[in-house]
N, CA, C and O of each residue as an XYZ file, in Angstrom:
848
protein
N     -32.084     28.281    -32.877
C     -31.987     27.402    -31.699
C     -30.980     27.990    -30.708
O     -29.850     28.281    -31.101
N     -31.491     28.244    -28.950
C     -30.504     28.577    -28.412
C     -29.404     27.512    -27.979
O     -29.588     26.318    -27.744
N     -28.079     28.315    -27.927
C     -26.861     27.266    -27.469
C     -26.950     27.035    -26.120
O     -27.381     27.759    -25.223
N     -26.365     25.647    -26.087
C     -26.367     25.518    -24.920
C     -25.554     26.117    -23.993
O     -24.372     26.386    -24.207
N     -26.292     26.394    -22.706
C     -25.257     27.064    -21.749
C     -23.872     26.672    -20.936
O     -23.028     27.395    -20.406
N     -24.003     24.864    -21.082
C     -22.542     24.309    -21.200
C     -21.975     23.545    -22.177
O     -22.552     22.577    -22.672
N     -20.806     23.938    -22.510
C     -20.353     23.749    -24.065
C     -20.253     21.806    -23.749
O     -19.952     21.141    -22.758
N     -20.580     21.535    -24.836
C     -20.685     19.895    -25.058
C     -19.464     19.194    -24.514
O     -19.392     18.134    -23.892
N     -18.180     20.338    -25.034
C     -16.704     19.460    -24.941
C     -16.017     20.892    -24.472
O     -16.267     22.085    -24.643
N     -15.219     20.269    -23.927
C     -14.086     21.133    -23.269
C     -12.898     20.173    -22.783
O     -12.963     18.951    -22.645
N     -11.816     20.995    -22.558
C     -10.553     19.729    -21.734
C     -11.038     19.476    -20.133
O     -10.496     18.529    -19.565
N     -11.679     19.989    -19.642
C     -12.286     19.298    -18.492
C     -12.905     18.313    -18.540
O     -12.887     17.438    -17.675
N     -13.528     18.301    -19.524
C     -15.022     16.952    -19.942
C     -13.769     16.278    -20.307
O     -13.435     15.281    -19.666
N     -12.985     16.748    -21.341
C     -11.858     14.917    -21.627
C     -11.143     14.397    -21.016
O     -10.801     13.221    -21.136
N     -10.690     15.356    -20.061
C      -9.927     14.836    -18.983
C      -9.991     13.903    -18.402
O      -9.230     12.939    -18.326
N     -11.780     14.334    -17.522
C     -12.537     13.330    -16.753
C     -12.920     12.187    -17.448
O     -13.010     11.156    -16.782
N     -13.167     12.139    -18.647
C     -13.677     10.653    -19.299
C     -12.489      9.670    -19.655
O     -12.640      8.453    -19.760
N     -11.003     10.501    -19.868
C     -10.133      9.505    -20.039
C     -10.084      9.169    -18.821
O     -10.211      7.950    -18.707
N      -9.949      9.732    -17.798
C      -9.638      9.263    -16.335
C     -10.688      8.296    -15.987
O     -10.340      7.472    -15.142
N     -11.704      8.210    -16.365
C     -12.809      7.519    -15.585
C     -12.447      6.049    -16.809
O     -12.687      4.953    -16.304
N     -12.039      6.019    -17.949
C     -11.919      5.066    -18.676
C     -10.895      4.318    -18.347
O     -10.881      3.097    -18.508
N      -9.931      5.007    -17.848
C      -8.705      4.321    -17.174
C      -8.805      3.461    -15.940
O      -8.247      2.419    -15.598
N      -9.848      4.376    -15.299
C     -10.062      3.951    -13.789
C     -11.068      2.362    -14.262
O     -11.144      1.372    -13.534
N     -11.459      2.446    -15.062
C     -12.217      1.229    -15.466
C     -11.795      0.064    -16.268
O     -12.269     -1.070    -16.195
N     -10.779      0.507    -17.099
C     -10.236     -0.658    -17.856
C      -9.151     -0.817    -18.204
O      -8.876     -1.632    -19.085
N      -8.019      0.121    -17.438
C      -6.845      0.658    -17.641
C      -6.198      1.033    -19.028
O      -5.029      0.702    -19.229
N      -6.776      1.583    -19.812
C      -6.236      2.170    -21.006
C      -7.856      3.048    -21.529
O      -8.942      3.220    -20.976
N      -7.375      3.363    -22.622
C      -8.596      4.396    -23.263
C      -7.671      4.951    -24.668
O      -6.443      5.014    -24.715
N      -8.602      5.313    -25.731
C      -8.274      5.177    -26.845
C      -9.057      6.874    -27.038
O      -9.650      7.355    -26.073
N      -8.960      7.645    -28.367
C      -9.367      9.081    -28.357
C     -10.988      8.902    -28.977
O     -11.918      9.705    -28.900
N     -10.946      7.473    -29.644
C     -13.075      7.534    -29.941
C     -13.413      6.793    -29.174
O     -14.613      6.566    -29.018
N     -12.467      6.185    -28.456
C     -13.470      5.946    -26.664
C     -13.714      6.747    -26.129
O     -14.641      6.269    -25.474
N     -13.578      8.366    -25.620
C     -13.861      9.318    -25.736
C     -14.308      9.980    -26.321
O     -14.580     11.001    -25.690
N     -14.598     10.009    -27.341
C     -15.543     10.842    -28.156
C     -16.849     10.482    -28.213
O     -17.783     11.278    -28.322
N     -16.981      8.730    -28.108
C     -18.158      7.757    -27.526
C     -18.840      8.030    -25.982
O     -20.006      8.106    -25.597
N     -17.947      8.103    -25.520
C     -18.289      8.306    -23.825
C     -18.922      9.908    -23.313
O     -19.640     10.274    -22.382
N     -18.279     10.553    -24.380
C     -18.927     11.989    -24.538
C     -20.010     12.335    -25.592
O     -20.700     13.329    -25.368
N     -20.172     11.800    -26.429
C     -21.267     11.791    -27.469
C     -20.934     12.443    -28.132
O     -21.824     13.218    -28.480
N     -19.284     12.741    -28.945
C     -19.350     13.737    -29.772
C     -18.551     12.561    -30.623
O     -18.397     11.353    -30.444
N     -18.075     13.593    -31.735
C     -17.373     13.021    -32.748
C     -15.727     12.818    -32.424
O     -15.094     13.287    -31.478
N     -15.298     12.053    -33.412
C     -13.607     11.856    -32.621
C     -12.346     13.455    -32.806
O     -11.441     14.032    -32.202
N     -13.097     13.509    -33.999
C     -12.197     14.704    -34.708
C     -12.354     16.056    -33.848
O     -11.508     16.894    -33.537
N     -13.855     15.968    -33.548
C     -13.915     17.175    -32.261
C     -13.028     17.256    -31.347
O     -12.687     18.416    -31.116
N     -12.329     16.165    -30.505
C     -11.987     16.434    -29.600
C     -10.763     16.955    -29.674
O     -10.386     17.612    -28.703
N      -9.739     16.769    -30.977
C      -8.605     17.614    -31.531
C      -8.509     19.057    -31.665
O      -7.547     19.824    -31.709
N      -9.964     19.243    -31.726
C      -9.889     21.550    -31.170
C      -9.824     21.418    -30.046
O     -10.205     22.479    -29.553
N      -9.523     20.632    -29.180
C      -9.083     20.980    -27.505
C      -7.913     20.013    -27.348
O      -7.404     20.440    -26.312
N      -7.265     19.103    -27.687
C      -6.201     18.449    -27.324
C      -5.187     18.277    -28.698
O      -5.513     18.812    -29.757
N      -4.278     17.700    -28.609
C      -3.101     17.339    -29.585
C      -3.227     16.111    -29.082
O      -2.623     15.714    -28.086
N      -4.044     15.435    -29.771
C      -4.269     14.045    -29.808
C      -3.725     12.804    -28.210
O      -3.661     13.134    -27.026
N      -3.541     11.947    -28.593
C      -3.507     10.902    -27.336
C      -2.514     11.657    -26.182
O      -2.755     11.598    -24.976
N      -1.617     12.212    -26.633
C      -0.290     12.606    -25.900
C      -0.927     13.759    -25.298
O      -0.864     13.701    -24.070
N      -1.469     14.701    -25.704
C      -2.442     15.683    -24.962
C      -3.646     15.202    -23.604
O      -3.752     15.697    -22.482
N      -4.502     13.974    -24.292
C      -4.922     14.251    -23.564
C      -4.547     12.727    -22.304
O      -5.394     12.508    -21.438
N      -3.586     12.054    -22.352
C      -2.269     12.040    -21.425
C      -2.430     12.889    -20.424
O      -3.163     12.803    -19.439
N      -1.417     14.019    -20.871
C      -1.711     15.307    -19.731
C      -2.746     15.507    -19.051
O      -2.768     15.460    -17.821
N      -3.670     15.739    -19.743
C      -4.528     16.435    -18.654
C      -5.507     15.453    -18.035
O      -6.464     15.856    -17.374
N      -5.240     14.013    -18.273
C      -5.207     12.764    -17.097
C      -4.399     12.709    -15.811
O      -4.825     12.263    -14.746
N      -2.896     13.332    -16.074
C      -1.732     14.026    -15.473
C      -1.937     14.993    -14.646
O      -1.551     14.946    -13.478
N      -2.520     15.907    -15.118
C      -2.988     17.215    -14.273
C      -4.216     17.016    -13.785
O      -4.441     17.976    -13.047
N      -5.421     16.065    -13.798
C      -6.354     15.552    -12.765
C      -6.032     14.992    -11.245
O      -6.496     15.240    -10.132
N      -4.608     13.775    -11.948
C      -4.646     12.984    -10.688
C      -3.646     13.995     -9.646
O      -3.561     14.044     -8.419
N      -2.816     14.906    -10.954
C      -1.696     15.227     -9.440
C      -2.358     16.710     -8.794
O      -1.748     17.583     -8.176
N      -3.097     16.687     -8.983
C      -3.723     18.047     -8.581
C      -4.219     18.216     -7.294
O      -4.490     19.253     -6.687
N      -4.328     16.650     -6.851
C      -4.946     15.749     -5.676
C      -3.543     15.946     -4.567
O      -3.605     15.830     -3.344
N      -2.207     16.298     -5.440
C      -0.827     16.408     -4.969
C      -0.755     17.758     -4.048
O      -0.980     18.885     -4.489
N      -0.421     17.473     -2.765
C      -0.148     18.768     -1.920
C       1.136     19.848     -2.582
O       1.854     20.142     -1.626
N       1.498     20.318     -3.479
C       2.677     20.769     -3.517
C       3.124     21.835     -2.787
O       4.279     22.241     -2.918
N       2.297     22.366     -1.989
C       2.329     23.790     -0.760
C       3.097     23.355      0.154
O       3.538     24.192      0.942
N       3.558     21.649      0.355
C       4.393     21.374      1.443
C       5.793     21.302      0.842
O       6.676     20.739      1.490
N       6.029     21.776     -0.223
C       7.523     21.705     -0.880
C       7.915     22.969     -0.611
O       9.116     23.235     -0.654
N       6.916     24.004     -0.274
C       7.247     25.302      0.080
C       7.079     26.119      1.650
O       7.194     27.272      2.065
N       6.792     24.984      2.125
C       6.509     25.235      3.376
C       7.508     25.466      4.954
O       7.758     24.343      5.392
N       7.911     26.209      5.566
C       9.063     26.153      6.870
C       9.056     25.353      7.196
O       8.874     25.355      8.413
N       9.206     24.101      6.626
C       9.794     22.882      7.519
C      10.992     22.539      6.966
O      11.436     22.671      5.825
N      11.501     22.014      8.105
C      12.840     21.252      7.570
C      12.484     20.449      6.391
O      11.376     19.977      6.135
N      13.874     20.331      5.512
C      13.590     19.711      3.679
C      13.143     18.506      4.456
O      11.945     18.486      4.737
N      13.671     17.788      4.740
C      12.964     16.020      5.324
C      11.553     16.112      5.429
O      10.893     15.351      4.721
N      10.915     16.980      6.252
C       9.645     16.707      6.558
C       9.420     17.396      5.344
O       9.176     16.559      4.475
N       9.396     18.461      4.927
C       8.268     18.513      3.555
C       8.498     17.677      2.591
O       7.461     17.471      1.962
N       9.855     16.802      1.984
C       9.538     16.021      1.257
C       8.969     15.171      1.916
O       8.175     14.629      1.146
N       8.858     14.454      3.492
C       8.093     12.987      3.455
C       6.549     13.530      3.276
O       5.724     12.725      2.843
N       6.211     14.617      3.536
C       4.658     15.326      3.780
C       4.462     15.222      2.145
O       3.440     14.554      1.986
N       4.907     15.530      1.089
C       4.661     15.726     -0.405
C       4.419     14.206     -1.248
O       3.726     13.871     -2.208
N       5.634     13.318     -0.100
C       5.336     11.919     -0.775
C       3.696     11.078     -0.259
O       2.946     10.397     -0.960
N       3.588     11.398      0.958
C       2.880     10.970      1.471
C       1.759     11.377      0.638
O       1.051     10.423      0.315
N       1.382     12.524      0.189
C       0.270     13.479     -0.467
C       0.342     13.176     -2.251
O      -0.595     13.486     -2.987
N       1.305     12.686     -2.629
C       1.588     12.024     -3.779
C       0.990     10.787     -3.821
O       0.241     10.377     -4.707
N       1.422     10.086     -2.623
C       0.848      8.346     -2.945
C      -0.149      8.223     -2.784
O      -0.688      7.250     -3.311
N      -1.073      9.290     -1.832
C      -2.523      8.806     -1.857
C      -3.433      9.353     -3.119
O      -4.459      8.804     -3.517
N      -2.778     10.682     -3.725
C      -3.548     10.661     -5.397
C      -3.057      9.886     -6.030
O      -4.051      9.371     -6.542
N      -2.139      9.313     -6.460
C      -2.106      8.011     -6.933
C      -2.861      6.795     -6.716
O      -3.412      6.043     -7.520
N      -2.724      6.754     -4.890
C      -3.325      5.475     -4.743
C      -5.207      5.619     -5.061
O      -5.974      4.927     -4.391
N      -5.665      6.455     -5.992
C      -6.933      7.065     -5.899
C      -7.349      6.351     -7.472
O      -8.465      6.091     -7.920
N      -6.076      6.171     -8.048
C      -6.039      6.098     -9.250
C      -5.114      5.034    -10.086
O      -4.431      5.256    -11.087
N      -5.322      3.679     -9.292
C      -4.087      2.855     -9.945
C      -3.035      2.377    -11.124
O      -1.859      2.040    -11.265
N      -4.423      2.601    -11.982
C      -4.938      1.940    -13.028
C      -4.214      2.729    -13.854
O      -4.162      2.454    -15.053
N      -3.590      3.760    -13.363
C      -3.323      5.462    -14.751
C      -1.729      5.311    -14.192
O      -1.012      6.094    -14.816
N      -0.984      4.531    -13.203
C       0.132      4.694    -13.300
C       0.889      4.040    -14.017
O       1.495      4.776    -14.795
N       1.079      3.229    -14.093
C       1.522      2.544    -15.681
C       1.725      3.328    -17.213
O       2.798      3.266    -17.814
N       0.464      4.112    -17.774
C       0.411      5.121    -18.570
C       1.415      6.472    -18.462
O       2.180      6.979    -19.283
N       1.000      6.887    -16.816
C       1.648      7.811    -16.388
C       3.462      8.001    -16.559
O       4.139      8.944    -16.969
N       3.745      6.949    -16.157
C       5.434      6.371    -15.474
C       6.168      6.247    -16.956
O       7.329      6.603    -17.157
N       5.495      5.814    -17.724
C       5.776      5.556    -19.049
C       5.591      6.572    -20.040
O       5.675      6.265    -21.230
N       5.362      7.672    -19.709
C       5.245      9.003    -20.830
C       5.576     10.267    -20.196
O       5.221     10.494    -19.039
N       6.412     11.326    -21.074
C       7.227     12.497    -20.682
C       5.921     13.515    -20.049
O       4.815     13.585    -20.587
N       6.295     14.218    -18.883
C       5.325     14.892    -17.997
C       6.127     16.493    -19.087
O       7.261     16.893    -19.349
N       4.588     16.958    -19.423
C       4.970     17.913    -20.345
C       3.656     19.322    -19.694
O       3.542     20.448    -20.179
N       2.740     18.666    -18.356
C       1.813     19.340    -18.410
C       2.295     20.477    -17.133
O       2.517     20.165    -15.964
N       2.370     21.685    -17.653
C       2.732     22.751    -16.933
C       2.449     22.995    -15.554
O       3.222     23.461    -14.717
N       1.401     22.675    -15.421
C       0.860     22.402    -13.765
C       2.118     21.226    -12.719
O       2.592     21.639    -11.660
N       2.317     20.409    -13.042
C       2.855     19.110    -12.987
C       4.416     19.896    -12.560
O       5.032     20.101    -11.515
N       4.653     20.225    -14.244
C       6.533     20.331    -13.975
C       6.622     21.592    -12.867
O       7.487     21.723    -12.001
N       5.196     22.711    -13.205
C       5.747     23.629    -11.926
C       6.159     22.708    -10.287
O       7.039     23.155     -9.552
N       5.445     21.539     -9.958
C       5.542     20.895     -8.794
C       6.486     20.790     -8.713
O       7.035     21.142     -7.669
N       7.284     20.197     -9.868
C       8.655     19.412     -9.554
C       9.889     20.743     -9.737
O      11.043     20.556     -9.350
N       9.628     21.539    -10.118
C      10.151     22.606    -10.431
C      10.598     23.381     -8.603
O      11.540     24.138     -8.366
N       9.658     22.901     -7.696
C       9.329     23.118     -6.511
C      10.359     22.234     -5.704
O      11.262     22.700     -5.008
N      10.160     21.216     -5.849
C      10.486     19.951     -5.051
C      12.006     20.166     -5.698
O      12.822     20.025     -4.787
N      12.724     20.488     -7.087
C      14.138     20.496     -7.199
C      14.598     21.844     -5.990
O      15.487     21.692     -5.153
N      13.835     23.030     -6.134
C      14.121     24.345     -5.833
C      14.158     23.698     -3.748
O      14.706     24.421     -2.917
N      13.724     22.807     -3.474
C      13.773     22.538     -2.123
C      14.949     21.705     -1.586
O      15.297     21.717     -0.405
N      15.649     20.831     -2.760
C      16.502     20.129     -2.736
C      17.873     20.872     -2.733
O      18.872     20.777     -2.020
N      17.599     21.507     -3.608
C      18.744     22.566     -3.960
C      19.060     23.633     -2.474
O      20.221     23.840     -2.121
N      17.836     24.252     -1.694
C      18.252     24.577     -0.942
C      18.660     23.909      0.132
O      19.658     24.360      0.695
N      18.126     22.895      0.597
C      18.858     21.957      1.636
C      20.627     21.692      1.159
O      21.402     21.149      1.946
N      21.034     22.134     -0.122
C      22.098     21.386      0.424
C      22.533     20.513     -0.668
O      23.704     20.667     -1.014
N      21.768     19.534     -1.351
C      22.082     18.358     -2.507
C      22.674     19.273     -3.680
O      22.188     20.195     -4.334
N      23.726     18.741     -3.680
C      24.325     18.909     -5.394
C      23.241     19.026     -6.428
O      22.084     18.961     -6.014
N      23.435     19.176     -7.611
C      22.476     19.492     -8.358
C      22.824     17.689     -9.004
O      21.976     16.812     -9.172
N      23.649     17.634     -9.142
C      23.790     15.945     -9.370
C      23.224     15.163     -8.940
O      23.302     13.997     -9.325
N      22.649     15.474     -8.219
C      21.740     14.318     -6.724
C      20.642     14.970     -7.214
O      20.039     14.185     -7.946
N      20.358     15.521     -7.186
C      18.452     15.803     -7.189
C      17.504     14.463     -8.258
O      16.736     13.556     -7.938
N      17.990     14.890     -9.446
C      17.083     14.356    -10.117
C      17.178     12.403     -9.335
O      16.193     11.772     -8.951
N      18.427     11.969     -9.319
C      18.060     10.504     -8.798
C      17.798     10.179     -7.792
O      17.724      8.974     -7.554
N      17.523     11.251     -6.683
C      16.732     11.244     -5.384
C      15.134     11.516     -5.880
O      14.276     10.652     -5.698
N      14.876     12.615     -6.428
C      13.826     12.626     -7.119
C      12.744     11.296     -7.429
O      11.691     10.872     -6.951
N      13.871     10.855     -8.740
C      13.106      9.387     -9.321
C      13.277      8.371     -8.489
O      12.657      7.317     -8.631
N      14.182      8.589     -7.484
C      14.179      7.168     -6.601
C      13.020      7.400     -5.252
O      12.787      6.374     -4.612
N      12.316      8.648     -4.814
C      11.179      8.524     -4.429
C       9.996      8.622     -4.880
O       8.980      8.599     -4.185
N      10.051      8.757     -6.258
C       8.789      8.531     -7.297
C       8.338      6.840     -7.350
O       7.307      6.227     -7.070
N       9.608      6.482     -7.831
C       9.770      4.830     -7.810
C       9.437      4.166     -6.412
O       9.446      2.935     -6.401
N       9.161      4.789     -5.297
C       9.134      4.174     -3.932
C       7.152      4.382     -3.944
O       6.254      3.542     -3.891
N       7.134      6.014     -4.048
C       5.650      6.065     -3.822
C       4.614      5.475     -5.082
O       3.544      4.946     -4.784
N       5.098      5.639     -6.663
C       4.197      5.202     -6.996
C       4.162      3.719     -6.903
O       3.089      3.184     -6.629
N       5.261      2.978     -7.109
C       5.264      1.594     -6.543
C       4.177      1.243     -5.345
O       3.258      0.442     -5.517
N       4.370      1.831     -4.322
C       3.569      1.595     -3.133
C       2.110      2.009     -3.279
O       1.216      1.409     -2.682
N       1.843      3.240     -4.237
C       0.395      3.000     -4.523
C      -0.592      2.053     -5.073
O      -1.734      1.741     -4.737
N       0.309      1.645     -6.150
C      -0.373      0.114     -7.024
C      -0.079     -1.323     -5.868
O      -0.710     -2.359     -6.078
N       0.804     -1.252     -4.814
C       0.432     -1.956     -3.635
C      -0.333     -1.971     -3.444
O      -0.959     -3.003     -3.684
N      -0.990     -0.861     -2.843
C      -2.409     -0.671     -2.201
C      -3.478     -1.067     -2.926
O      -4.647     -1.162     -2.552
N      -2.961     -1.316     -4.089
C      -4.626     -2.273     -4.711
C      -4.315     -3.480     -4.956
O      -5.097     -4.275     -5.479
N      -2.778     -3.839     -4.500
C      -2.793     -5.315     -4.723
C      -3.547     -6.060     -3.544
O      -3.820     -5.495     -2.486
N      -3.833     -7.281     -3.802
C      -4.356     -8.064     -2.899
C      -3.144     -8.279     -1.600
O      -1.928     -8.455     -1.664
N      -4.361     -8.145     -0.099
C      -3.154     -8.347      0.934
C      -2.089     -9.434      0.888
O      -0.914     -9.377      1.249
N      -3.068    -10.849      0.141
C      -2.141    -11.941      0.366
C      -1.560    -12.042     -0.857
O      -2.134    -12.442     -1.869
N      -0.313    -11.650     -0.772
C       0.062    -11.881     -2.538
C       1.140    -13.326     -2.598
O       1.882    -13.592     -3.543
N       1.032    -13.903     -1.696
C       2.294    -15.093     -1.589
C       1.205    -16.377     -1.568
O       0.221    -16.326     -0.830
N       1.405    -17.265     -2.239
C       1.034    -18.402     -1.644
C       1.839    -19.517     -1.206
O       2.240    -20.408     -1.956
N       2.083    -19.432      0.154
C       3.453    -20.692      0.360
C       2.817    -22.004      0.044
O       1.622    -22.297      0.098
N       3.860    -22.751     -0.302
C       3.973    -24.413     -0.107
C       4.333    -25.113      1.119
O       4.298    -24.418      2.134
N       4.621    -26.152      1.232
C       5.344    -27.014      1.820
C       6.836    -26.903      1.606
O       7.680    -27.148      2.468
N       7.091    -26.485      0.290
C       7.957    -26.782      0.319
C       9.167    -24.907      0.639
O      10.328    -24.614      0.352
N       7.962    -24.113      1.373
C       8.549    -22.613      1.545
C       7.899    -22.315      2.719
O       7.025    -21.462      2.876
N       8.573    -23.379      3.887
C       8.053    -22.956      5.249
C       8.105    -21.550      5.972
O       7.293    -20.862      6.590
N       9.859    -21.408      5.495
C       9.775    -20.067      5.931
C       9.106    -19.050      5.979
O       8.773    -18.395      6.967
N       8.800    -18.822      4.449
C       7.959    -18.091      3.537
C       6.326    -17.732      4.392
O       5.621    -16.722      4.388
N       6.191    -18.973      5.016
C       4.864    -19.176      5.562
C       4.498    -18.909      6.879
O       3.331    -18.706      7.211
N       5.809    -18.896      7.934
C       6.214    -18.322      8.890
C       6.496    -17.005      8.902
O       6.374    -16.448      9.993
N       6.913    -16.224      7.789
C       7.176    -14.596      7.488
C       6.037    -14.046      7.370
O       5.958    -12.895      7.799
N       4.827    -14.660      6.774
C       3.438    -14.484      6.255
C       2.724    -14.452      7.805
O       2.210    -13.474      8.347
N       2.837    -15.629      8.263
C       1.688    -15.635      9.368
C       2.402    -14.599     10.542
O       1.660    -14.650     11.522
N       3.207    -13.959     10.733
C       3.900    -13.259     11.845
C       3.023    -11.787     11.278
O       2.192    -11.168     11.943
N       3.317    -11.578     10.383
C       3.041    -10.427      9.795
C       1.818     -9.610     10.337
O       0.763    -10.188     10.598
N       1.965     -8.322     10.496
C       0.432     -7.882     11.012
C      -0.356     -7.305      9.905
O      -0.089     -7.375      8.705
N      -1.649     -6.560     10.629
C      -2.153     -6.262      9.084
C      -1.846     -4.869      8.480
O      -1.461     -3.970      9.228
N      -1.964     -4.712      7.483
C      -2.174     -3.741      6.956
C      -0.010     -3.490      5.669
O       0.621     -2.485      5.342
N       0.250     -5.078      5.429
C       1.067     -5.084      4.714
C       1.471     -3.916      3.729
O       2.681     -3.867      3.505
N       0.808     -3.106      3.191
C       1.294     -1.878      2.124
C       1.755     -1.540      2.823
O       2.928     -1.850      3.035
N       0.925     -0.532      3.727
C       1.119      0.358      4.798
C       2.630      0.421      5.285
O       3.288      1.437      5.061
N       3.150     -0.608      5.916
C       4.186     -1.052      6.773
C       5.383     -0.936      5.770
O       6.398     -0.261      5.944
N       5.027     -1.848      4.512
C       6.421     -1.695      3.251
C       6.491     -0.644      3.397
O       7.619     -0.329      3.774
N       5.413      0.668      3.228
C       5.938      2.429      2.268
C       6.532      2.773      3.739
O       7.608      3.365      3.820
N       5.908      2.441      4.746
C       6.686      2.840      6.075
C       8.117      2.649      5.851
O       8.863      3.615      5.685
N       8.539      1.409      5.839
C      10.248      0.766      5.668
C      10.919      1.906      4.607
O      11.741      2.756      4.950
N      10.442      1.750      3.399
C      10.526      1.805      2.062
C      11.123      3.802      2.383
O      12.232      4.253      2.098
N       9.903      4.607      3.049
C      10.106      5.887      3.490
C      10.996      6.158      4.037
O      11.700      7.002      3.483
N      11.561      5.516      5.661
C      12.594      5.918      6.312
C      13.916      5.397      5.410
O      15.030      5.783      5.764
N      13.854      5.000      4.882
C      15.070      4.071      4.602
C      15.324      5.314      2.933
O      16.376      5.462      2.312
N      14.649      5.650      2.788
C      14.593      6.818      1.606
C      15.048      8.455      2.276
O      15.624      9.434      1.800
N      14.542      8.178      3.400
C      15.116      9.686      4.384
C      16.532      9.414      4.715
O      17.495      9.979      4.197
N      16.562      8.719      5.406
C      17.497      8.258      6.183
C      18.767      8.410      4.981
O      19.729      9.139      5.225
N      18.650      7.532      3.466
C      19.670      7.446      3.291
C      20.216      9.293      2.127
O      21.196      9.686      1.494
N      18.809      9.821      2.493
C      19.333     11.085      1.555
C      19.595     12.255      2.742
O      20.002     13.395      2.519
N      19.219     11.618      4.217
C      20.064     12.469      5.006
C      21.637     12.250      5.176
O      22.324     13.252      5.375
N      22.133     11.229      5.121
C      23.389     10.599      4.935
C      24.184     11.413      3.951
O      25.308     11.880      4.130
N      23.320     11.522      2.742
C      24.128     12.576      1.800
C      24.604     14.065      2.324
O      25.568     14.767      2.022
N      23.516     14.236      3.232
C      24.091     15.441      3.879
C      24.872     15.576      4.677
O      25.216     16.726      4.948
N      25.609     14.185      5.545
C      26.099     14.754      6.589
C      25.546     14.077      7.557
O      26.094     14.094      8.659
N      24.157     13.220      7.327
C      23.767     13.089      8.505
C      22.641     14.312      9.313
O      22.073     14.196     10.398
N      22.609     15.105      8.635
C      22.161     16.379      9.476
C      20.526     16.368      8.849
O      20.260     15.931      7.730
N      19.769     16.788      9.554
C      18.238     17.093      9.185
C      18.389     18.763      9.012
O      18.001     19.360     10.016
N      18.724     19.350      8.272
C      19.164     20.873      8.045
C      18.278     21.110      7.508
O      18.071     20.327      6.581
N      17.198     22.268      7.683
C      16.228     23.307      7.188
C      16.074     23.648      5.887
O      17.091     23.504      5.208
N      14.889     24.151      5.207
C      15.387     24.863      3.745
C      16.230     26.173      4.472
O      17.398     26.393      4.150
N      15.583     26.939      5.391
C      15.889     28.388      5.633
C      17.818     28.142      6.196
O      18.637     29.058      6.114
N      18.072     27.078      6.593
C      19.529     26.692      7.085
C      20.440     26.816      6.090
O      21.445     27.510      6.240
N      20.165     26.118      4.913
C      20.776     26.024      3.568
C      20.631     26.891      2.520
O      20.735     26.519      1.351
N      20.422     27.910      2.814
C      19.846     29.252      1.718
C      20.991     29.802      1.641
O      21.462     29.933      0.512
N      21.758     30.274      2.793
C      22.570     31.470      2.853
C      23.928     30.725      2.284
O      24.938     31.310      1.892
N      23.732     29.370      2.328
C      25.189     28.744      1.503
C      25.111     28.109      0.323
O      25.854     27.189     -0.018
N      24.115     28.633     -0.404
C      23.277     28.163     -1.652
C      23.845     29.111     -2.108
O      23.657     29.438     -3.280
């Protein structure tokens, strides 16, 4: 019998089926996959190291969607990090359902840490202590992926009373497109206060090299 010319299983095929299982019911199990692919469960262990494996390369689907060319790019550090967050929250926001999983387990997939490996190496040249990176880091991780699972919350998420006029007056003023406007606030107020660390100054990567 000839073989077939595309192999049954591969980490591409599991990738995509945990991702699509996630995207559907927010979790996935390794013979929910092996079901969804038609193979056996034990098969899918010659291509992954079980749940935590194929984790990752759920990891390396969604962020792949991640611009990381703007962490390396001649712009001043400000604009390529807001350009990287911006390009972060919308593969996320592509994929709600997987951040929860995501946020909650060690990023071990090589593709991934090279990004961040990027985004420290940009920090570092602007200027930030090496002390500062990582909690500037997680404190705009915490801003964008937060703001992606916004974007699938429902617009109206308040229901006032009578007895929370205000509440109801803050609501009806409001224009549309509520996510939007928070990651707006949420962004400058994330620039703003890690330009402060500097000085105040919007300083270049190429500015901060020669005193690196």
């Amino acid at each position: 019998m000839a073989r077939p010319r595309t192999p049954l299983l591969d980490r591409e095929r599991i990738g995509a089926a945990a991702l699509q299982l996630l995207a559907e019911q927010g979790e996935f199990s390794v013979p929910q996959i092996a079901r969804a692919l038609g193979v056996q469960t034990g098969s899918l262990y010659h291509h992954v190291d079980g749940r935590a494996g194929v984790i990752e390369l759920v990891r390396e689907r969604v962020c792949a969607a991640i611009d990381g060319g703007t962490l390396a790019a001649p712009e001043p550090w400000d604009r390529a990090l807001e350009a990287w967050a911006r390009s972060y929250r919308a593969a996320f926001a592509a994929y709600p359902r997987a951040i929860p999983l995501l946020m909650t387990t060690p990023v071990r997939a090589p593709a991934v840490l090279a990004q961040y490996e990027r985004a420290v190496a940009l920090l570092l040249r602007a200027g930030f202590a090496a002390e500062q990176v990582m909690p500037l880091l997680t404190g705009l991780e915490n801003l964008v992926l937060g703001s992606a699972l916004d974007l699938a919350a429902p617009d109206a998420m308040w229901e006032p009373t009578p007895g929370t006029p205000l509440l109801a007056r803050a609501l009806a003023a409001q224009g549309p497109g509520r996510a939007e406007a928070a990651f707006e606030v949420g962004l400058a107020a994330f620039l703003a206060y890690a330009r402060d660390l500097l000085g105040g100054g919007t300083m270049g990567a190429g500015d901060a090299s020669a005193g690196g």
